[in-house]
The first five atom37 places (N, CA, C, CB, O) and aatype in JSON, in Angstrom:
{
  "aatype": [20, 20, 20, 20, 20, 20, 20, 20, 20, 20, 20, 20, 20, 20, 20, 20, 20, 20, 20, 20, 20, 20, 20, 20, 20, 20, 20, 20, 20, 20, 20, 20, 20, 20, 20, 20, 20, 20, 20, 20, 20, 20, 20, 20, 20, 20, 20, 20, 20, 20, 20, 20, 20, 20, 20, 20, 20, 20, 20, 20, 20, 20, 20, 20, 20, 20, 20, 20, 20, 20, 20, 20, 20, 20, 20, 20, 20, 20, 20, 20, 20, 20, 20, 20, 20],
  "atom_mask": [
    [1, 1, 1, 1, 1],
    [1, 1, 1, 1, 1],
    [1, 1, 1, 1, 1],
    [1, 1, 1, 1, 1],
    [1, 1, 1, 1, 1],
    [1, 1, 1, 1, 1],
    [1, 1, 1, 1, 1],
    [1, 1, 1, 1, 1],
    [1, 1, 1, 1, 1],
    [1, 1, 1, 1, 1],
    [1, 1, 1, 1, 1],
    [1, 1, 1, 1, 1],
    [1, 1, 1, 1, 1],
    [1, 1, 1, 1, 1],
    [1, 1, 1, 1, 1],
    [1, 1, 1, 1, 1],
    [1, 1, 1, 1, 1],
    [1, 1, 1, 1, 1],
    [1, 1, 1, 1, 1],
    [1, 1, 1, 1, 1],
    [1, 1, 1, 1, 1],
    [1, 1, 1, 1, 1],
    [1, 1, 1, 1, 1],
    [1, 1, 1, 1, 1],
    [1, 1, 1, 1, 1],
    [1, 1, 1, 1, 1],
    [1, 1, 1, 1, 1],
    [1, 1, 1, 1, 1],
    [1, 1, 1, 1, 1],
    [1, 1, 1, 1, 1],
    [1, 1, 1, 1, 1],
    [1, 1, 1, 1, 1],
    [1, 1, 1, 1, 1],
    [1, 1, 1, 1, 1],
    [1, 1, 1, 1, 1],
    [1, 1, 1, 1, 1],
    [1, 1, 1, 1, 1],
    [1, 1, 1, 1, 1],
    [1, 1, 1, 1, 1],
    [1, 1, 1, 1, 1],
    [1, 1, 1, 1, 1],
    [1, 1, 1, 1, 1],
    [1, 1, 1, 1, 1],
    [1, 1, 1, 1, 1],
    [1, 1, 1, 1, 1],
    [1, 1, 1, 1, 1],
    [1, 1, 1, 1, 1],
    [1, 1, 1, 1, 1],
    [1, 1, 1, 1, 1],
    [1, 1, 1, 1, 1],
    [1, 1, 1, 1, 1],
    [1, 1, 1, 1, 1],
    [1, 1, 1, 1, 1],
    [1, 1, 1, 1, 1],
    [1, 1, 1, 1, 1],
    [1, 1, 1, 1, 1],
    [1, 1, 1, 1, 1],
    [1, 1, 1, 1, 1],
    [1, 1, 1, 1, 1],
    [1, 1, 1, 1, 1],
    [1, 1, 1, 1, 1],
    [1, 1, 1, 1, 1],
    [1, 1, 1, 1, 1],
    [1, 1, 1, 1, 1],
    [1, 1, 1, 1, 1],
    [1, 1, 1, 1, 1],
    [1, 1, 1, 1, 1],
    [1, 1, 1, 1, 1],
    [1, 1, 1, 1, 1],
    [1, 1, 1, 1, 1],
    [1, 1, 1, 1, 1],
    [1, 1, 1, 1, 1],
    [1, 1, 1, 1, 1],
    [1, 1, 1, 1, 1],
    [1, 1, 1, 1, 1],
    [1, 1, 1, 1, 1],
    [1, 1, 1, 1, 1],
    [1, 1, 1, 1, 1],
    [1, 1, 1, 1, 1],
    [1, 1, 1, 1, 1],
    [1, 1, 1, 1, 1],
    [1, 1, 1, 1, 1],
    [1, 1, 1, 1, 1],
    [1, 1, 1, 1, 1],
    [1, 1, 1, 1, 1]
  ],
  "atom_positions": [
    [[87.03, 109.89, 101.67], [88.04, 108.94, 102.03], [87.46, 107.95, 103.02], [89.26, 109.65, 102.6], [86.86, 108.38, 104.0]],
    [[87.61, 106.7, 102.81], [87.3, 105.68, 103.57], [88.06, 103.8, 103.32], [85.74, 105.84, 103.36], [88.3, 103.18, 102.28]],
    [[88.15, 103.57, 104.16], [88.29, 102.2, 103.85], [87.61, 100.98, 104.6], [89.57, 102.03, 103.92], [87.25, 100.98, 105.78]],
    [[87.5, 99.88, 103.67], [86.82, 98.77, 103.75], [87.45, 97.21, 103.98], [86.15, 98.87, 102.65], [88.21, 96.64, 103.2]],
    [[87.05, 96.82, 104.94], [88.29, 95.69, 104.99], [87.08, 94.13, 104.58], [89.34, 95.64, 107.14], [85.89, 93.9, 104.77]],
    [[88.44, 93.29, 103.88], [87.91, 92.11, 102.99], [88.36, 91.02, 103.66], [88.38, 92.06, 101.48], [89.13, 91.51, 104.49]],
    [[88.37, 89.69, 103.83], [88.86, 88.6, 103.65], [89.22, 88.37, 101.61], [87.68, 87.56, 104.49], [88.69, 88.67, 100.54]],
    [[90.66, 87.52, 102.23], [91.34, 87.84, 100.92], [91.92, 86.49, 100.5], [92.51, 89.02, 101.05], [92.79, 86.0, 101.23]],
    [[91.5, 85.78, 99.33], [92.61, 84.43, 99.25], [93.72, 84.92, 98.66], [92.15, 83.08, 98.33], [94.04, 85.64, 97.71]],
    [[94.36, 84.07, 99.81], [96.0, 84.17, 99.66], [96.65, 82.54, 99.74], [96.72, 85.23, 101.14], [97.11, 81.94, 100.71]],
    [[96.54, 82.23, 98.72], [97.41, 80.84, 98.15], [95.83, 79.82, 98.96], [99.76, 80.48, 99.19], [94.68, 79.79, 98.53]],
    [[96.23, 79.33, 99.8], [94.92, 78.57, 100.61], [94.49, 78.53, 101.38], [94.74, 77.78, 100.81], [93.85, 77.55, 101.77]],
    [[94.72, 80.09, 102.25], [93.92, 80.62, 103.32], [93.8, 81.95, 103.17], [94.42, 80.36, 104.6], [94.72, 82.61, 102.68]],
    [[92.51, 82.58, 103.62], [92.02, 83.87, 103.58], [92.74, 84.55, 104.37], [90.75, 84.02, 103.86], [93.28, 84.07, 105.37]],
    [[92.82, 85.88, 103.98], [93.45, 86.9, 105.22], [92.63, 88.16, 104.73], [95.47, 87.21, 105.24], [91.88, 88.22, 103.76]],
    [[92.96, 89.21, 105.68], [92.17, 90.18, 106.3], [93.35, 91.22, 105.29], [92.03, 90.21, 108.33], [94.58, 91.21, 105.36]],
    [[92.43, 92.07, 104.38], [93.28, 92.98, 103.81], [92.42, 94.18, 104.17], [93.66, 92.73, 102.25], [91.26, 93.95, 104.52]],
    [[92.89, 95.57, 104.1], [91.71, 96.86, 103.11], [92.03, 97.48, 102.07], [91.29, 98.16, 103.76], [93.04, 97.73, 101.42]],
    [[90.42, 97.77, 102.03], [90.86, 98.8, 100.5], [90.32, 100.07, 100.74], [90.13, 98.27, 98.85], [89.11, 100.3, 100.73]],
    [[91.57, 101.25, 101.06], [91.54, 102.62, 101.18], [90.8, 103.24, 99.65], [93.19, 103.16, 101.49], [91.23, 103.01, 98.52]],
    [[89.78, 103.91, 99.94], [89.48, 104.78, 98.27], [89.46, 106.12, 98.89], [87.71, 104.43, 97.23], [89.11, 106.62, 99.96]],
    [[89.98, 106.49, 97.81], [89.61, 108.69, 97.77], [88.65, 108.57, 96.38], [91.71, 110.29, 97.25], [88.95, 108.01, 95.33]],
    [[87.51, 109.21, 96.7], [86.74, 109.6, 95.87], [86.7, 111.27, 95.54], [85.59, 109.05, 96.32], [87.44, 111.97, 96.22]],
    [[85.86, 111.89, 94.53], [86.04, 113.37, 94.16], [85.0, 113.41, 93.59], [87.19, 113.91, 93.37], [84.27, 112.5, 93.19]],
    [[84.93, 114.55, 93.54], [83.16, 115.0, 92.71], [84.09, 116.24, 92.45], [81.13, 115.3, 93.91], [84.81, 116.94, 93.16]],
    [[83.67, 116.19, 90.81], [84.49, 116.75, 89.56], [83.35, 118.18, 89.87], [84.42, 115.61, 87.63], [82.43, 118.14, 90.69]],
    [[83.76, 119.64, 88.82], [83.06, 120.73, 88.8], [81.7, 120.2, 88.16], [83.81, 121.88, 88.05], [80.67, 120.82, 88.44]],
    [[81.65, 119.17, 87.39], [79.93, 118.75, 87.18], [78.92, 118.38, 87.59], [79.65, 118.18, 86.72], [77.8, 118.24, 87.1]],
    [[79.68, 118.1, 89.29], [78.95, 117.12, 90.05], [78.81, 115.93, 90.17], [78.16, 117.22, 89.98], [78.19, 115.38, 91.08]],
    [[79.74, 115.08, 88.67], [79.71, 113.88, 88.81], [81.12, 113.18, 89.88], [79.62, 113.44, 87.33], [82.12, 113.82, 90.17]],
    [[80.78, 111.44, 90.4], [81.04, 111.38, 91.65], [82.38, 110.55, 90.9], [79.83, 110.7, 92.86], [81.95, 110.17, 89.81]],
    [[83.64, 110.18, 91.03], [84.64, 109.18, 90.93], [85.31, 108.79, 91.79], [85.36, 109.35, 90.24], [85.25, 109.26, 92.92]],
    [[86.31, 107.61, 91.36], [87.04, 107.34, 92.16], [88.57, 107.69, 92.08], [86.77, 106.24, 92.27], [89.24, 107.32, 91.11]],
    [[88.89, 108.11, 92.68], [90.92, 109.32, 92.26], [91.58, 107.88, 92.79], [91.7, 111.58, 93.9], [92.25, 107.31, 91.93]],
    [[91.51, 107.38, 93.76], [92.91, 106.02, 93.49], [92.24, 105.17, 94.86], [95.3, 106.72, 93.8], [91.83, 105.65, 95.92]],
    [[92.31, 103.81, 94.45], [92.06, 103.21, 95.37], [93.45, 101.6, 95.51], [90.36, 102.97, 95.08], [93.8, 100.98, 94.51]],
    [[93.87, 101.33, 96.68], [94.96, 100.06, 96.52], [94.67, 99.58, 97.68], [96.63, 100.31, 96.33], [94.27, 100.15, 98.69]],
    [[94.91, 98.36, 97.45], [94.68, 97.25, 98.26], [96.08, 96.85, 99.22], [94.23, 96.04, 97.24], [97.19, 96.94, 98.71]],
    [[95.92, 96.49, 100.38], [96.96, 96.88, 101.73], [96.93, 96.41, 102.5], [97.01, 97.86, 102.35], [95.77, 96.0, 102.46]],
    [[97.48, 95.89, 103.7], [97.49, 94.66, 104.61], [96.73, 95.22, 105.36], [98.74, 94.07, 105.27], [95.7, 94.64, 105.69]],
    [[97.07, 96.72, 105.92], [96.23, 97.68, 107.01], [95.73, 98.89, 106.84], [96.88, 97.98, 108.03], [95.89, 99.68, 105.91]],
    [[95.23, 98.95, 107.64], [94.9, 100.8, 107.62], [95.87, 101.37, 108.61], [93.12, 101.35, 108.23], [95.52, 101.36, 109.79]],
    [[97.06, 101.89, 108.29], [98.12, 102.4, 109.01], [98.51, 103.76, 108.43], [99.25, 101.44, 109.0], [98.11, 104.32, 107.41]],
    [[99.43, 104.17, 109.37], [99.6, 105.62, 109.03], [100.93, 105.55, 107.99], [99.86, 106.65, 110.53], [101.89, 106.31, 108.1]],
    [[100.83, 104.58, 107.05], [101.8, 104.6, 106.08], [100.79, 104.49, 104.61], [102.97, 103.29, 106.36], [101.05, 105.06, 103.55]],
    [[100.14, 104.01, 104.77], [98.86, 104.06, 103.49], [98.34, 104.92, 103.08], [97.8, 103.55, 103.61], [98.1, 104.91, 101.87]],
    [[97.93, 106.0, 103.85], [97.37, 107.2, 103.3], [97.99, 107.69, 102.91], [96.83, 107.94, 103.8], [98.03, 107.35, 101.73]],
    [[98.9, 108.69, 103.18], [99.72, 109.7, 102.89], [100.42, 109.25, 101.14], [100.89, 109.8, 104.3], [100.82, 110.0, 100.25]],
    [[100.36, 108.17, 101.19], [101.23, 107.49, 99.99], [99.78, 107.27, 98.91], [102.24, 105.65, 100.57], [100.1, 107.18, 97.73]],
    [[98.86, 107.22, 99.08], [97.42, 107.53, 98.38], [97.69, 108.77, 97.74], [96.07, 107.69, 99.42], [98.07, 108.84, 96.57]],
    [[97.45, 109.95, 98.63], [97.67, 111.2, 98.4], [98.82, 111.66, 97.82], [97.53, 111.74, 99.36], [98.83, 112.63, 97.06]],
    [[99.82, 111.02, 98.12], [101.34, 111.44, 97.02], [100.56, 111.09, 95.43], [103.23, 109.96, 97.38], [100.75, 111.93, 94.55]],
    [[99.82, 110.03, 95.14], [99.47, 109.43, 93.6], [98.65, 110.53, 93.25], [98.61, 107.82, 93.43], [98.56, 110.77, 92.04]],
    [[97.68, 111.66, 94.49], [96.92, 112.03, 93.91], [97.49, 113.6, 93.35], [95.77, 111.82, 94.71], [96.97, 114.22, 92.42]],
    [[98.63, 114.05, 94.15], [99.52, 114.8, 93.68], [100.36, 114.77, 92.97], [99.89, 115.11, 94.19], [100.73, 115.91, 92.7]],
    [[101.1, 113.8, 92.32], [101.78, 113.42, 91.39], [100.81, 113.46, 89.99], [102.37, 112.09, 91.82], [101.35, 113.8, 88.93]],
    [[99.59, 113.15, 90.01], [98.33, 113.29, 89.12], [98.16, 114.88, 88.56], [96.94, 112.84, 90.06], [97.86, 115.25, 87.43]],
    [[98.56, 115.97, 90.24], [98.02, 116.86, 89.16], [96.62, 117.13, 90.65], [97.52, 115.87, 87.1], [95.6, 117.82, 90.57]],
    [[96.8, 116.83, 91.1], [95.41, 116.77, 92.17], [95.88, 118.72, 92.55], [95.59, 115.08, 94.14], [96.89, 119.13, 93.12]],
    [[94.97, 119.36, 92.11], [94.64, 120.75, 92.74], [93.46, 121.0, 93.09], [94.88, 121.76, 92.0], [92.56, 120.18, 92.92]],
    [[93.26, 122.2, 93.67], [92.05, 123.17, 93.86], [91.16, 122.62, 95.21], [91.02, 123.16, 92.34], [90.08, 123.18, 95.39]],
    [[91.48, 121.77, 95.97], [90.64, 120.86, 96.84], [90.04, 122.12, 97.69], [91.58, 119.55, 97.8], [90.62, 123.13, 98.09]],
    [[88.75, 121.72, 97.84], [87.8, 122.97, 98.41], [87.48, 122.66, 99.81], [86.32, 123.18, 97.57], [87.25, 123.47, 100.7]],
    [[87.48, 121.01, 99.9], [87.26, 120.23, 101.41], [87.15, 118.79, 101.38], [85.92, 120.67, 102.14], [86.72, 118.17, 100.41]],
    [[87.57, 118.21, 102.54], [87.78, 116.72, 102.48], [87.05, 116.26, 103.37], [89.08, 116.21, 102.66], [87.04, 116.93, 104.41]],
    [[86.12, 114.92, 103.33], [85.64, 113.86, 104.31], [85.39, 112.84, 104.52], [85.07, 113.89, 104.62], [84.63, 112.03, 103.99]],
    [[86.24, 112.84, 105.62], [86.37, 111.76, 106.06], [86.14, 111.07, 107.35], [87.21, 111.69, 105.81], [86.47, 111.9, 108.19]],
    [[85.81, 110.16, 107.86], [85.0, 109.61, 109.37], [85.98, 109.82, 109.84], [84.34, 108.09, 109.76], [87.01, 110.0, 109.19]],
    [[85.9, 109.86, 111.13], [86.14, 109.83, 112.57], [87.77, 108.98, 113.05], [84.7, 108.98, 113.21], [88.25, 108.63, 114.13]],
    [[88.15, 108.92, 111.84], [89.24, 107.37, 111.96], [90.21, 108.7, 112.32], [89.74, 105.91, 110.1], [89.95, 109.85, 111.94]],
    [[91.33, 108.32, 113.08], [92.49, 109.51, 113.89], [93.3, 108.73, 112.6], [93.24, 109.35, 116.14], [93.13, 109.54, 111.69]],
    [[94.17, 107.49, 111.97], [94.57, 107.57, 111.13], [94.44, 108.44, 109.75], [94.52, 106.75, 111.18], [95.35, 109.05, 109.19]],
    [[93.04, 108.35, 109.33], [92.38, 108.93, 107.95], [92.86, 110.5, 108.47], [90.3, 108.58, 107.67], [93.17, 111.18, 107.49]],
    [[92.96, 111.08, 109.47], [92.61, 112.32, 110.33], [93.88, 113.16, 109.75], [92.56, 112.06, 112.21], [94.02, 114.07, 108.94]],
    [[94.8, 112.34, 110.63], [96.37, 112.89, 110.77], [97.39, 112.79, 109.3], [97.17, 111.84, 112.05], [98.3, 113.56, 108.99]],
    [[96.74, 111.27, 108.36], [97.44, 112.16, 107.31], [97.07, 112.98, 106.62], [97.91, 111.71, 106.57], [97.99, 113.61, 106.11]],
    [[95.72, 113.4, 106.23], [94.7, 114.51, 105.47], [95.03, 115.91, 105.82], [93.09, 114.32, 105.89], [94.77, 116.93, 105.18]],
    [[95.71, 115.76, 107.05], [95.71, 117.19, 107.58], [97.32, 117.21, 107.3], [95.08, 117.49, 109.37], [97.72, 118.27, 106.81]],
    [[98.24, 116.29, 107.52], [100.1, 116.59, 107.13], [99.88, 116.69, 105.33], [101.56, 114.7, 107.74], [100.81, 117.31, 104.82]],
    [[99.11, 116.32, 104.59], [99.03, 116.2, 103.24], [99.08, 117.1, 102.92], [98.24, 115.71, 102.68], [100.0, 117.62, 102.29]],
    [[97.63, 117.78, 103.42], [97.27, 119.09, 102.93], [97.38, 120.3, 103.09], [96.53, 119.18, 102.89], [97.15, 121.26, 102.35]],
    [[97.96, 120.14, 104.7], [98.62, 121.43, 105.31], [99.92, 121.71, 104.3], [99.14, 121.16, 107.06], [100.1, 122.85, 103.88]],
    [[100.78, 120.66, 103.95], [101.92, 121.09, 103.43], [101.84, 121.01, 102.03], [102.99, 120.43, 103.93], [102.88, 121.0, 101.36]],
    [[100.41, 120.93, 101.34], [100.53, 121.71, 100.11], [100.01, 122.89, 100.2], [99.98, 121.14, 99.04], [100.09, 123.77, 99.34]],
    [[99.44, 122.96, 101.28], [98.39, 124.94, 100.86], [99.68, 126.03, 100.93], [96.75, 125.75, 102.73], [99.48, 127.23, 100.75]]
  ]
}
């Protein structure tokens, strides 16, 4: 889990968006991407709503998650996943 922030045209001036991705590495080892959307911020309303798409999908078996140092990325990974185990 990580996100990346862009300058973005918007009609005829740029603005500052990010783009949150969750990636996964399947039982083969190969690497994807599970959902990525584009968002004004990195706030504690973005993640958690990532992770609803990835549970609504069908998202089981998670063995471990990582993610940097961000206290946003932090706090919803841990309300997500605490209240599915």
């Amino acid at each position: 889990m990580d996100a990346s922030n862009y300058k973005v045209r918007h009609g005829l001036r740029y603005v500052s968006k990010v783009l949150p991705v969750i990636a996964g590495v399947r039982h083969d080892e190969c690497h994807e991407i599970l959902v990525a959307r584009i968002a004004a911020c990195e706030n504690e309303a973005v993640w958690p709503g990532l992770f609803d798409i990835l549970f609504e999908r069908g998202l089981s078996g998670v063995q471990f998650v990582i993610f940097n140092r961000h206290q946003v990325i932090q706090n919803a990974a841990m309300i997500a996943f605490v209240k599915t185990s």
